[in-house]
LORO-135245 format. One record per residue: residue number from 1; x, y, z of N, C-alpha, C, CB in turn. Coordinates in steps of 0.02 Angstrom, whole numbers. Glycine has a CB too. Example, Ala and Ser with C-alpha at 12.3 -4.5 7.8 and 13.67 -1.06 7.14 Angstrom:
BEGIN
{rec 1; {660; -284; 390}; {615; -225; 390}; {660; -165; 390}; {565; -224; 452}}
{rec 2; {642; -112; 354}; {684; -53; 357}; {645; 2; 394}; {704; -30; 286}}
***
This chain:
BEGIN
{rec 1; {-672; 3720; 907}; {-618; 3685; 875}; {-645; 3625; 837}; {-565; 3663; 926}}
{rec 2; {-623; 3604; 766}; {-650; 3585; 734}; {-614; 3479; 746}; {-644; 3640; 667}}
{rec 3; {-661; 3435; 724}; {-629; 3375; 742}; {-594; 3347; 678}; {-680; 3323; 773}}
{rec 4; {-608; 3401; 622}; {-566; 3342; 564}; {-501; 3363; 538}; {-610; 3328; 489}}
{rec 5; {-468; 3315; 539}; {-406; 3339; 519}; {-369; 3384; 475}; {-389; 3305; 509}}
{rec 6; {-297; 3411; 483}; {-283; 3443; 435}; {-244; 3411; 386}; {-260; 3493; 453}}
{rec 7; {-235; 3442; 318}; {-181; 3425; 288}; {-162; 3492; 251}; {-192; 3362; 244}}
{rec 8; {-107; 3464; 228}; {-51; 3525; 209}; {-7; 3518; 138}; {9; 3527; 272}}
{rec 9; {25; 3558; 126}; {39; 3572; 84}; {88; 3503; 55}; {58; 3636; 95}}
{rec 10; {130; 3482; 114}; {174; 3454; 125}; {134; 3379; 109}; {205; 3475; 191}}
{rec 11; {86; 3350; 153}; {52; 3314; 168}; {-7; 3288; 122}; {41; 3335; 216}}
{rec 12; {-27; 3305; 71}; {-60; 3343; 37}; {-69; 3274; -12}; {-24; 3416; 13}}
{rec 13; {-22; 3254; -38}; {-19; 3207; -111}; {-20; 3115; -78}; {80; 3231; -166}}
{rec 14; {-5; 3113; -3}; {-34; 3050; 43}; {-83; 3043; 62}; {-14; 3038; 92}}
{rec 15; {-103; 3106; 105}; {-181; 3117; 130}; {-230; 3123; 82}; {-191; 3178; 169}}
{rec 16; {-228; 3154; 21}; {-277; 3154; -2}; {-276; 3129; -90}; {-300; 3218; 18}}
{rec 17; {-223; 3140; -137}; {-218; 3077; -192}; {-222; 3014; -196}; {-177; 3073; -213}}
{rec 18; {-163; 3002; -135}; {-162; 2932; -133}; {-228; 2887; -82}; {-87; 2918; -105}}
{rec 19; {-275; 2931; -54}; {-307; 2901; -25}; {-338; 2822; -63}; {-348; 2952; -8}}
{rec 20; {-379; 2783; -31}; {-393; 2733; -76}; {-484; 2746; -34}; {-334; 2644; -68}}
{rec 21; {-506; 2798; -26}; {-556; 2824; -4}; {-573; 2893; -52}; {-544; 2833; 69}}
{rec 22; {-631; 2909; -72}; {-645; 2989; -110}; {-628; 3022; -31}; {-750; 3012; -155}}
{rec 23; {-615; 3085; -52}; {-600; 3122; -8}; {-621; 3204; -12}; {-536; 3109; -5}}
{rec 24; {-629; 3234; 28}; {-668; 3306; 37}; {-654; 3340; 65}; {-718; 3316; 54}}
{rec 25; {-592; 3397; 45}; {-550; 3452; 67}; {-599; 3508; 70}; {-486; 3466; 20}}
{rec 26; {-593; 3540; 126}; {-615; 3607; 157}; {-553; 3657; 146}; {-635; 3598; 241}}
{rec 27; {-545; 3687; 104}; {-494; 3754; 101}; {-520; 3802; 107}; {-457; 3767; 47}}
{rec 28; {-486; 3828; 185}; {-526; 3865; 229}; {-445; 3914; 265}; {-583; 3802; 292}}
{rec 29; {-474; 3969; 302}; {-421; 4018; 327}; {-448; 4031; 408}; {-419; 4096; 273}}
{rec 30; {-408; 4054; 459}; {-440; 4061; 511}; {-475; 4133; 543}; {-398; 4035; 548}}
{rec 31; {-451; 4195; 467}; {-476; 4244; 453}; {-554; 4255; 428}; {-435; 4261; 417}}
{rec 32; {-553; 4201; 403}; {-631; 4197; 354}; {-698; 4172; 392}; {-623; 4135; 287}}
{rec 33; {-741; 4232; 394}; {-802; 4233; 448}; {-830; 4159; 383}; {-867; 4339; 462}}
{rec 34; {-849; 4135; 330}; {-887; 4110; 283}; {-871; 4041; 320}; {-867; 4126; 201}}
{rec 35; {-792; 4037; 311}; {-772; 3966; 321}; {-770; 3965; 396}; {-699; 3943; 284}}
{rec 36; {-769; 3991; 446}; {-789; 3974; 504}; {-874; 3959; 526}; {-761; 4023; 537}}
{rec 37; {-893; 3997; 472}; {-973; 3961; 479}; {-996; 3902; 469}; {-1015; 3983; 444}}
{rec 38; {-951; 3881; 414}; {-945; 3810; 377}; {-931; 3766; 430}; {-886; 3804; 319}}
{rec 39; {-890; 3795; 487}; {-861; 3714; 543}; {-919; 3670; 560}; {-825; 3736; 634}}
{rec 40; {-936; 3704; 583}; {-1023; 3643; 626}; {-1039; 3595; 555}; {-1139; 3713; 652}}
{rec 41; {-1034; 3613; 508}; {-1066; 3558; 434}; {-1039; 3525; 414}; {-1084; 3575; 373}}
{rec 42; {-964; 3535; 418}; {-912; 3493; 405}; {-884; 3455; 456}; {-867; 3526; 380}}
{rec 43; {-898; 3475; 506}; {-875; 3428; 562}; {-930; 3353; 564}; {-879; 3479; 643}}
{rec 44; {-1002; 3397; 523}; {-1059; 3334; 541}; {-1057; 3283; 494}; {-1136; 3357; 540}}
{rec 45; {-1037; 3333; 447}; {-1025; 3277; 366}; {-960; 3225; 393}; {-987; 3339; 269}}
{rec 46; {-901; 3258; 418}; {-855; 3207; 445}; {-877; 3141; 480}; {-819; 3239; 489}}
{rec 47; {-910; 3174; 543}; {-939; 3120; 565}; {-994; 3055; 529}; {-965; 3150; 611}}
{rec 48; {-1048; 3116; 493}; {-1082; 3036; 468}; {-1054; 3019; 405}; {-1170; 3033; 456}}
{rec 49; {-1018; 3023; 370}; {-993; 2997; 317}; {-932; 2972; 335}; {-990; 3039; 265}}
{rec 50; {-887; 2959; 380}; {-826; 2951; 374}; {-819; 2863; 361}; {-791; 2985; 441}}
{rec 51; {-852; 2829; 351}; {-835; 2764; 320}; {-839; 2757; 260}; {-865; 2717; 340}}
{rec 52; {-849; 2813; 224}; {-896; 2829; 139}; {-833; 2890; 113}; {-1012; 2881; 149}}
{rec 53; {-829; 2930; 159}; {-779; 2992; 132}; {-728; 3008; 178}; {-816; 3061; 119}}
{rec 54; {-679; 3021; 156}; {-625; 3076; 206}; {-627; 3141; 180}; {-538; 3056; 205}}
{rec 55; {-646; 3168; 257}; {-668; 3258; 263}; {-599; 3263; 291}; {-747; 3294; 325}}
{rec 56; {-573; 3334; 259}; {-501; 3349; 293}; {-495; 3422; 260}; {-429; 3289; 270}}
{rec 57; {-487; 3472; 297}; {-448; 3523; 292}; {-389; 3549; 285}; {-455; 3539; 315}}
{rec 58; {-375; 3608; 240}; {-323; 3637; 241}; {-320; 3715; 230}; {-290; 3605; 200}}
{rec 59; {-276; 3719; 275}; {-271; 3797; 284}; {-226; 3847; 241}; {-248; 3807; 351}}
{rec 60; {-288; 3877; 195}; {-238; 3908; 134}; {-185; 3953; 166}; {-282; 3957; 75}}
{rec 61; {-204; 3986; 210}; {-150; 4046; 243}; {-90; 4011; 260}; {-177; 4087; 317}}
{rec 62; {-92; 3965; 309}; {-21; 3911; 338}; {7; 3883; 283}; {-39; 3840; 389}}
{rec 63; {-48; 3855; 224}; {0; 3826; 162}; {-48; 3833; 113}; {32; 3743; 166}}
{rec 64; {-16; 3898; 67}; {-47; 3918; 24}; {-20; 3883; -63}; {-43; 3992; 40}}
{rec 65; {22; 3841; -56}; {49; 3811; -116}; {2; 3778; -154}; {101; 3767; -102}}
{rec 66; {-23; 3712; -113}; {-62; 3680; -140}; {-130; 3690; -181}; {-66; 3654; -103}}
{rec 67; {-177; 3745; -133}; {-216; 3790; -155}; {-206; 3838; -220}; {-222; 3822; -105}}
{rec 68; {-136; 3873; -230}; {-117; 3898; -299}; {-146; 3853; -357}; {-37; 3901; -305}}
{rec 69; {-102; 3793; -345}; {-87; 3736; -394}; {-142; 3711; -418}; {-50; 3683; -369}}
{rec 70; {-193; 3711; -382}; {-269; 3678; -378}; {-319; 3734; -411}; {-295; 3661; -289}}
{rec 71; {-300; 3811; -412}; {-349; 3847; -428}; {-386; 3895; -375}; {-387; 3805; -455}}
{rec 72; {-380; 3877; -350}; {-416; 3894; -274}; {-409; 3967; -261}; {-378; 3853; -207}}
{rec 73; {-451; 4011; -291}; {-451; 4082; -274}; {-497; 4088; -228}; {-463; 4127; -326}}
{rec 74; {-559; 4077; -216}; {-582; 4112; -155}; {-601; 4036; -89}; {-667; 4168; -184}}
{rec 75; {-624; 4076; -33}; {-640; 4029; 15}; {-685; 4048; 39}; {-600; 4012; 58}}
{rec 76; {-721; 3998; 91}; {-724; 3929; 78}; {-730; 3897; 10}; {-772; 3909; 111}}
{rec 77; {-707; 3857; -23}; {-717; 3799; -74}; {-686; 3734; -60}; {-691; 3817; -137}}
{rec 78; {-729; 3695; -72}; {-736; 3623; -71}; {-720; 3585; -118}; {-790; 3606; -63}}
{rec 79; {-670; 3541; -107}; {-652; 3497; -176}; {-660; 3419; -169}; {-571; 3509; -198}}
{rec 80; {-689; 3370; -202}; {-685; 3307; -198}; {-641; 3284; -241}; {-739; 3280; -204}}
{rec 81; {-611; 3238; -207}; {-554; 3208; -263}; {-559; 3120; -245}; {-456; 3247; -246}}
{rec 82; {-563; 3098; -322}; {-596; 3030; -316}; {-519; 2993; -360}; {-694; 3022; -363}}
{rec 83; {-493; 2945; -328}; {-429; 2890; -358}; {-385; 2970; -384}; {-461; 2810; -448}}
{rec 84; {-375; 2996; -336}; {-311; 3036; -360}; {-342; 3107; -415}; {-253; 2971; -410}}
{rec 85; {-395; 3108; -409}; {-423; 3163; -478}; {-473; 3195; -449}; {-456; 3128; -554}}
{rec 86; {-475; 3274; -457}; {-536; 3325; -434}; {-593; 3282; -457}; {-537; 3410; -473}}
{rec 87; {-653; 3286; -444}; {-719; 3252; -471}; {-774; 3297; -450}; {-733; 3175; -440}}
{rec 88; {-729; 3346; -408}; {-825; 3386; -386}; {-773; 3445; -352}; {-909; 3324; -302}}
{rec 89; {-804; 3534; -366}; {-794; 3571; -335}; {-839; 3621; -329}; {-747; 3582; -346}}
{rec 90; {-856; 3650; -265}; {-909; 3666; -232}; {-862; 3759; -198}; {-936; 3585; -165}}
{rec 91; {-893; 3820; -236}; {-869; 3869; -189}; {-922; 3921; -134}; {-829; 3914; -236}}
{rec 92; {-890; 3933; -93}; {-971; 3985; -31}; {-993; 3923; 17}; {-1078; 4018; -93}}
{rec 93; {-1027; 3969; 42}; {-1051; 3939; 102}; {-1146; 3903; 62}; {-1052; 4021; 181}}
{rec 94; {-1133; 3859; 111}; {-1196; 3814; 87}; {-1240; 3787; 139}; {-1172; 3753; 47}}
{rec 95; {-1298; 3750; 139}; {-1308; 3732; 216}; {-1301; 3640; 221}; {-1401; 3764; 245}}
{rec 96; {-1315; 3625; 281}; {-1279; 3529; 270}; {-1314; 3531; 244}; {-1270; 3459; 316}}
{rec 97; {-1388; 3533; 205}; {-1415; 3469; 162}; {-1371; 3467; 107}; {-1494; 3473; 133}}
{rec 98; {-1349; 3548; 76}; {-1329; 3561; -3}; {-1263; 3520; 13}; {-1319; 3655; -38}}
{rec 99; {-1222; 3514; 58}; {-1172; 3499; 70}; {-1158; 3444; 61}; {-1160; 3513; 111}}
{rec 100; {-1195; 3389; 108}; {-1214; 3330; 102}; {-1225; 3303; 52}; {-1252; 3322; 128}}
{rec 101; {-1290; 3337; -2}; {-1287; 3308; -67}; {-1236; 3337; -112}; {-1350; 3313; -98}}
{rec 102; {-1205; 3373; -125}; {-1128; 3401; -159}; {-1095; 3311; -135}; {-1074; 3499; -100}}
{rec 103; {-1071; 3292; -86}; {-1027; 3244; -56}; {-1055; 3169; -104}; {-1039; 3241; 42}}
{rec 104; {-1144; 3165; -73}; {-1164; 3113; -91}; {-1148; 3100; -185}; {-1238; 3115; -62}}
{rec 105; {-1147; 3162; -213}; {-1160; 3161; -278}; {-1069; 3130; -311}; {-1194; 3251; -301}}
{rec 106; {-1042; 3120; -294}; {-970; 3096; -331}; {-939; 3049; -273}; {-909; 3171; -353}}
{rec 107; {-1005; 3012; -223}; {-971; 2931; -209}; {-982; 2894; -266}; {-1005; 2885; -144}}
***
């Protein structure tokens, strides 16, 4: 079980536009062997970055709206969104370093 939070469809335009932090959505399914591989890297990136970034997931299957709206055809993909605006998107599985520097690259 993974430690970073979710957000949702609903939840979506507080948690992660309005953040006043860049932020780094995991849109992920609980079907998808790729994005369950992804947990252990994203849980680590959560942890050591979380004074620098907010890591937060959302689950396209439970709320697939947001993901439409955004583009989001396959999964895992990764989106950074910096003052309310995409700034970096990342799709597939990757390992933490690539990950890490994907994140580091649009603080």
């Amino acid at each position: 079980m993974s430690n970073i939070p979710e957000t949702t469809d609903d939840s979506f335009a507080t948690d992660v536009l309005e953040s006043d932090v860049p932020v780094l959505v995991d849109f992920w399914a609980p079907w998808c062997g790729p994005c369950r591989a992804m947990g252990p890297a994203i849980d680590k990136l959560g942890e050591e970055m979380g004074d620098r970034l907010r890591v937060l997931k959302h689950n396209t299957q439970d709320h697939p709206t947001r993901p439409m709206e955004l583009g989001v055809m396959s999964i895992p993909c990764f989106l950074i969104f910096k003052d309310g605006q995409e700034v970096g998107r990342n799709l597939g599985m990757m390992d933490y370093g690539d990950l890490q520097s994907f994140a580091e690259s649009h603080l």
